[in-house]
C-alpha positions as CSV (number, residue, x, y, z in Angstrom):
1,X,45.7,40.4,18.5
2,X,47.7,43.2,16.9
3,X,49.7,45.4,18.8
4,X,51.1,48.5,16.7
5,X,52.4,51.8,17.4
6,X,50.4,55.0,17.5
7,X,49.4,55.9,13.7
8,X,50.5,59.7,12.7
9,X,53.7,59.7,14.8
10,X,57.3,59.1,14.6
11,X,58.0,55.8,15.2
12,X,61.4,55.9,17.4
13,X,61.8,51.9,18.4
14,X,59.2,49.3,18.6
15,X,56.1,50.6,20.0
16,X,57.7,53.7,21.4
17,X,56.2,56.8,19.4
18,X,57.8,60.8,19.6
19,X,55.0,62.7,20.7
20,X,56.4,65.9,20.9
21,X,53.7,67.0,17.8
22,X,51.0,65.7,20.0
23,X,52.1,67.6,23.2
24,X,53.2,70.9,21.0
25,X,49.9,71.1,19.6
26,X,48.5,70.9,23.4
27,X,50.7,73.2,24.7
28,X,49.4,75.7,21.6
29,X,46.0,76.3,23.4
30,X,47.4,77.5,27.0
31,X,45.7,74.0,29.2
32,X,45.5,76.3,32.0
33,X,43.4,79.1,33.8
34,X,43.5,82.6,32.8
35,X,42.2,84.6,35.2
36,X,43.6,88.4,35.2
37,X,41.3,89.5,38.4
38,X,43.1,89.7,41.7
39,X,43.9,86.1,43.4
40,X,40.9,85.6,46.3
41,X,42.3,84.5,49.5
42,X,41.6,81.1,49.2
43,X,40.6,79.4,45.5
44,X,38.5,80.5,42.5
45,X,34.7,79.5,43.4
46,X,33.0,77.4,41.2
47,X,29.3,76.7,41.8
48,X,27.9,73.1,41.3
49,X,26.1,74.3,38.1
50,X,29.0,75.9,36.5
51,X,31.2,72.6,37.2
52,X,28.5,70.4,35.8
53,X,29.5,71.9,32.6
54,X,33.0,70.5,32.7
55,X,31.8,66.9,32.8
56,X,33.1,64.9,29.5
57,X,35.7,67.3,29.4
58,X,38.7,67.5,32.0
59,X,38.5,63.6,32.1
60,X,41.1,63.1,28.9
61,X,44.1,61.6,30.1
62,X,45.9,62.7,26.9
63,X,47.1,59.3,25.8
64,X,46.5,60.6,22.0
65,X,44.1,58.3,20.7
66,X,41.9,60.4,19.2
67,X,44.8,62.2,17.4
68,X,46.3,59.4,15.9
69,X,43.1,58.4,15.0
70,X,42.5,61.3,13.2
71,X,43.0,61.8,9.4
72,X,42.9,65.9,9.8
73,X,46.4,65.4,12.1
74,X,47.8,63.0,10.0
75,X,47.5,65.5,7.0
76,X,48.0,68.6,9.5
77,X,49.8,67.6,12.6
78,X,51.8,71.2,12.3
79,X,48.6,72.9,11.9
80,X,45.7,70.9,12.9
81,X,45.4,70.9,17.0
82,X,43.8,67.9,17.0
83,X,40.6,66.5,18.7
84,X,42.6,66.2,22.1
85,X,43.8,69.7,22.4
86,X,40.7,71.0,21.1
87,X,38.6,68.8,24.0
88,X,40.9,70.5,26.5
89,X,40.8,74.0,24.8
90,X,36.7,74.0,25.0
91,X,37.2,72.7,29.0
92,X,39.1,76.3,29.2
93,X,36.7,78.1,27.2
94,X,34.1,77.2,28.9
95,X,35.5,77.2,32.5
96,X,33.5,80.6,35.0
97,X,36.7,80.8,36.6
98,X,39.0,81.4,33.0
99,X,38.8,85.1,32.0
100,X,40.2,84.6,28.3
101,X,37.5,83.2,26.3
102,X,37.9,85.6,23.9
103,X,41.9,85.2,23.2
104,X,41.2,80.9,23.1
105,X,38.5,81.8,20.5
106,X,40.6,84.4,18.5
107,X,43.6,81.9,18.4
108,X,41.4,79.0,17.0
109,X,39.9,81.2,14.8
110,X,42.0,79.9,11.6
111,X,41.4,77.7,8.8
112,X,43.4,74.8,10.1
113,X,43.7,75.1,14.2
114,X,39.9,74.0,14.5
115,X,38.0,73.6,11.2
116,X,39.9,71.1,9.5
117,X,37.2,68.7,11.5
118,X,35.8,66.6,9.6
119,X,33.3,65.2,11.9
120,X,34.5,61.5,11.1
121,X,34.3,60.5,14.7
122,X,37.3,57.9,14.3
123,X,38.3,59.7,17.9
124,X,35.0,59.4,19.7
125,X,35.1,55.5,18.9
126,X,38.4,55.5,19.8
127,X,38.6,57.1,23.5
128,X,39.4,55.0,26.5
129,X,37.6,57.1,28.1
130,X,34.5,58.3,26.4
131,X,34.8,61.0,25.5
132,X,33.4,63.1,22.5
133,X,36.1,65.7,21.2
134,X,33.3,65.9,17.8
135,X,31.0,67.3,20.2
136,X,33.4,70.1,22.0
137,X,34.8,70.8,18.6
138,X,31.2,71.7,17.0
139,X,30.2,73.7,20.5
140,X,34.0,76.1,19.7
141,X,32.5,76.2,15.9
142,X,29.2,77.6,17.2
143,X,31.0,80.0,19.6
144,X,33.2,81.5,16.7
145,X,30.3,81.4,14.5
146,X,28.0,83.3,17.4
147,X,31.1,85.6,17.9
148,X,31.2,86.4,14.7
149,X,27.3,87.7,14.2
């Protein structure tokens, strides 16, 4: 067995990697809910349907696999997002209760944010979890693409 550090990132001692480019490029599509309506008095109903959606996608524990396995970031880490932010920016874009579909759309709507995918799939093989960021990356493609006429 081989035991080496994360591929892509800053080694900074041993198997300790800097991830601050992983968690930067996370922190570029807004991992939270947008929601500009007036707060109900309890929490944001979600029906059973609309929840089934976000199966596949919430589950990424962000341990950066799928990035580091990913030529596109290791070309782009400044530009590319990365399968693992993209994963998470679809579970937002998707979400009934997020009201800012169009803003995540218009911010990955550049030529290296989302479409430097290549559609190797070194992170679906790659995900402790398994999960398919290839998948969520192609559904944002088609929303853009739909979006755009």
């Amino acid at each position: 067995i081989v035991i080496r550090p994360l591929p892509g990132l800053p080694v900074v001692k041993d198997l300790v990697v800097d991830m601050n480019q992983f968690y930067d490029q996370y922190d570029k599509i807004q991992p939270f809910l947008i929601n500009n309506q007036p707060a109900p008095p309890k929490e944001r109903l979600q029906s059973p349907e609309e929840r089934e959606h976000l199966n596949g996608l919430y589950e990424c524990i962000l341990c950066a696999c799928c990035s580091t396995s990913c030529p596109s970031f290791w070309w782009n880490p400044d530009k590319f997002l990365g399968p693992s932010a993209l994963l998470n920016a679809y579970r937002f874009i998707i979400d009934s209760r997020d009201t800012a579909t169009a803003e995540r759309l218009a911010r990955l709507d550049d030529p290296f944010s989302l479409f430097r995918c290549k559609g190797i799939m070194n992170c679906v093989s790659v995900c402790p979890k398994g999960l398919n960021p290839t998948k969520a990356i192609g559904h944002i493609r088609n929303m853009l693409l739909d979006q755009a006429g």
